[in-house]
Every structure is written in C-alpha cells, then in structure tokens.
C-alpha positions in Angstrom: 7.9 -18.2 -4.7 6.7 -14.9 -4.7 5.7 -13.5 -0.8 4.6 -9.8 -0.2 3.8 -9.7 3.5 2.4 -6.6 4.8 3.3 -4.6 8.4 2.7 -1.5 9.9 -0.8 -1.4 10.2 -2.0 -0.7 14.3 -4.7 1.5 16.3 -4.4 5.4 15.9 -5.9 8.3 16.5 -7.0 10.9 14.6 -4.6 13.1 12.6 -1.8 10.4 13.7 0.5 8.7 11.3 1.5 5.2 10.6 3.6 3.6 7.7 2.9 0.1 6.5 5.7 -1.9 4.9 5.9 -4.5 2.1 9.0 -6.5 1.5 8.5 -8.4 -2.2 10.5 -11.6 -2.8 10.2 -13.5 -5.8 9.8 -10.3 -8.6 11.8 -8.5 -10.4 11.3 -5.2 -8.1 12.0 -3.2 -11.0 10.2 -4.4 -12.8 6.4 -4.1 -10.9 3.7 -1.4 -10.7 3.3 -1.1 -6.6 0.4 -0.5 -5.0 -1.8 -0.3 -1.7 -5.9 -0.9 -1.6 -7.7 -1.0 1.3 -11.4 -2.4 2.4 -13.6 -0.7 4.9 -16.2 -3.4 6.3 -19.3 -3.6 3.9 -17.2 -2.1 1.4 -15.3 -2.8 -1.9 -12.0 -3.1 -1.9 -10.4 0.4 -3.1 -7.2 1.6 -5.1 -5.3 3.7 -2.9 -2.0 4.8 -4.4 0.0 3.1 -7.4 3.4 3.8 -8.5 5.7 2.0 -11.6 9.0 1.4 -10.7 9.8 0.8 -14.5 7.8 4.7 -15.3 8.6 6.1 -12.0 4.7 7.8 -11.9 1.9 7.8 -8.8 -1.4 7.9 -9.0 -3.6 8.6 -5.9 -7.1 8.2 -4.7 -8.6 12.2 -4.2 -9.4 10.7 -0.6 -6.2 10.6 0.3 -4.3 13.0 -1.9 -1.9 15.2 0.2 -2.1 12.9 2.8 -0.8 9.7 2.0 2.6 9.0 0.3 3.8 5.7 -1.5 7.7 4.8 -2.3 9.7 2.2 -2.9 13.2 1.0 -1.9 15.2 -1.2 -4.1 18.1 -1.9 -1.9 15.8 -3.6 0.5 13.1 -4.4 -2.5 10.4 -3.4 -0.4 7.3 -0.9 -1.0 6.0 1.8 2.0 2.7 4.0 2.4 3.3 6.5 4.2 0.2 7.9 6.2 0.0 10.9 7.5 -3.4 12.9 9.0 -5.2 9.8 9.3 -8.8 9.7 9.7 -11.6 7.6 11.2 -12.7 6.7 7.2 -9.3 5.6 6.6 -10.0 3.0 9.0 -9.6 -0.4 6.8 -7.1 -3.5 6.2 -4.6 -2.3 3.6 -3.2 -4.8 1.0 0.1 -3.9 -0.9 0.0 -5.5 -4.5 2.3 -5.9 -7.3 1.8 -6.2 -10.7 4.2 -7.7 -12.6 5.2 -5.6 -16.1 4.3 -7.2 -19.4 3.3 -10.5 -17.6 -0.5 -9.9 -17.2 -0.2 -11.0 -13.5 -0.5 -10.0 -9.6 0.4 -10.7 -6.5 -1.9 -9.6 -3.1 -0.5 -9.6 0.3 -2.3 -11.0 3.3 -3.6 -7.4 4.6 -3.0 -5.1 7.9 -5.4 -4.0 9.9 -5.3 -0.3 10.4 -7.6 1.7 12.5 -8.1 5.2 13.3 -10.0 5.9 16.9 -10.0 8.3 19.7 
C-alpha cells in the first residue's frame, strides 16, 4: 500500500522558516519524480518544486525560486521542502506527490497546512 503522509506544516511569521516532511512507503523511492504543490483558498492547486530521483534534476516555481529548497533522503525514503523567507502568499496546504517512473501513475498525500502571519 503506498502512504505519503505529510508534516511540518504550522503558523509562521514572515521571513520565518519551516520544513515539511514526507515519508513514502510502498515505491520504489528511486525510482519516483518528488514533488510539493500547494493551494491557496479560491485558488488552483500549484506546482511548487519537482525533483527525479532517477535524473537527479529540480525544477522550481519563479515564486519561490531562491527561497524554497526540495531534497530527498533515501536512507529514510522520505522527501523535504525546505522553506526559507516565507511570505504571507505562501500561505497554503502543501501536498507532497510522487510520480512513479515509466508507470503513468501518482500518489498525493493528505496536505499540511502552512500559514505565514504576523
């Protein structure tokens, strides 16, 4: 059964940092492009930053360019977005997604909250 449960997520305040955390069971996690979308209210969901474990590239939405950082750790098969300078328009619930290589399917997780207030 394939689980990716998001974490991390919390209230912040402007040019604070958080980092939300996805373990993946289930996959092959060298074998999945990771990454992390987000959906303001009223808005569509977003791509925020991709990376293929199998290619090893990241791709990044210009929003958060510079700011926001995306990894992966295979030892503990478990993705990271690392935020940094957060501001009150990244405010959102962040999903991590996986998409599995050469299979023509994804995964979501559940969604964090994160929100970015003084």
């Amino acid at each position: 059964q394939v689980q990716l449960v998001e974490s991390g997520g919390g209230l912040v305040q402007p040019g604070g940092s958080l980092r939300l955390s996805c373990p993946v069971s289930g996959l092959t996690f060298s074998r999945i492009v990771m990454s992390w979308w987000r959906q303001a209210p009223g808005k569509e969901r977003e791509l925020v930053a991709r990376i293929s474990n199998l290619r090893g590239g990241t791709q990044y939405a210009d929003s958060v360019k510079g700011r926001f950082t995306i990894s992966g750790d295979y030892a503990k098969n478990t993705m990271y977005l690392q935020m940094n300078s957060l501001k009150p328009e990244d405010t959102a619930v962040y999903y991590c997604k996986a998409d599995r290589i050469g299979a023509g399917d994804d995964y979501w997780g559940q969604g964090t909250q994160v929100t970015v207030s003084s």
